[in-house]
N, C-alpha and C positions, 0 to 999 in steps of 0.2 A: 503494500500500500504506500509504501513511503521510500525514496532513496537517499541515506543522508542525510534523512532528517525532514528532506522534502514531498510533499505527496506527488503521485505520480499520477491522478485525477488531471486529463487534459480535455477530456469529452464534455462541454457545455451542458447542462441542463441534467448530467448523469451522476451517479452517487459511487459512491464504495464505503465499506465497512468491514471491521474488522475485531472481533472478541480480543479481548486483553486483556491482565491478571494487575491490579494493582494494590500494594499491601495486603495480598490474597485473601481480595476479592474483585470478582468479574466486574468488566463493564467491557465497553462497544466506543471502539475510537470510528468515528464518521465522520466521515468528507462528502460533501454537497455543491457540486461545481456552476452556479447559478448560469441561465442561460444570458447574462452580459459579462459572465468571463469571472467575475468574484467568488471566491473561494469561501464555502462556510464549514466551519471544522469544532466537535464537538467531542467530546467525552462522558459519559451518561451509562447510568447500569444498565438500561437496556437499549434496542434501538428500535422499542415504539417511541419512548420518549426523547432522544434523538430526534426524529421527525419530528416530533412535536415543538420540539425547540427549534427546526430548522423553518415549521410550517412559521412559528413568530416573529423567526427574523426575515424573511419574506414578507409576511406584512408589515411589518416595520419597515422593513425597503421602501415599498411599495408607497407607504403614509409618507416617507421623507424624514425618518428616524434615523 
């Protein structure tokens, strides 16, 4: 998902994801590559709520936040 430290999300509008252990316990590192090119990138126990937080920063885009 990542090279270096960078993500490797270059597809507009397309997502990836990825399970990860931190202080053992699970969560979902997600990358959200908006279709004008901005990158939204999250870390969250699961990845319904993931979406959920990408669905808000989209409307917040979207309002001029």
């Amino acid at each position: 998902m990542t090279k270096n430290g960078v993500t490797t999300l270059r597809e507009k509008g397309s997502e990836q994801f990825e399970d990860i252990k931190l202080s053992g316990k699970n969560f979902v590192h997600y990358d959200y590559r908006h279709t004008n090119g901005v990158l939204f990138s999250v870390v969250k126990p699961t990845l319904e709520i993931c979406r959920q937080e990408r669905d808000k920063w989209i409307v917040n885009k979207l309002s001029g936040n």
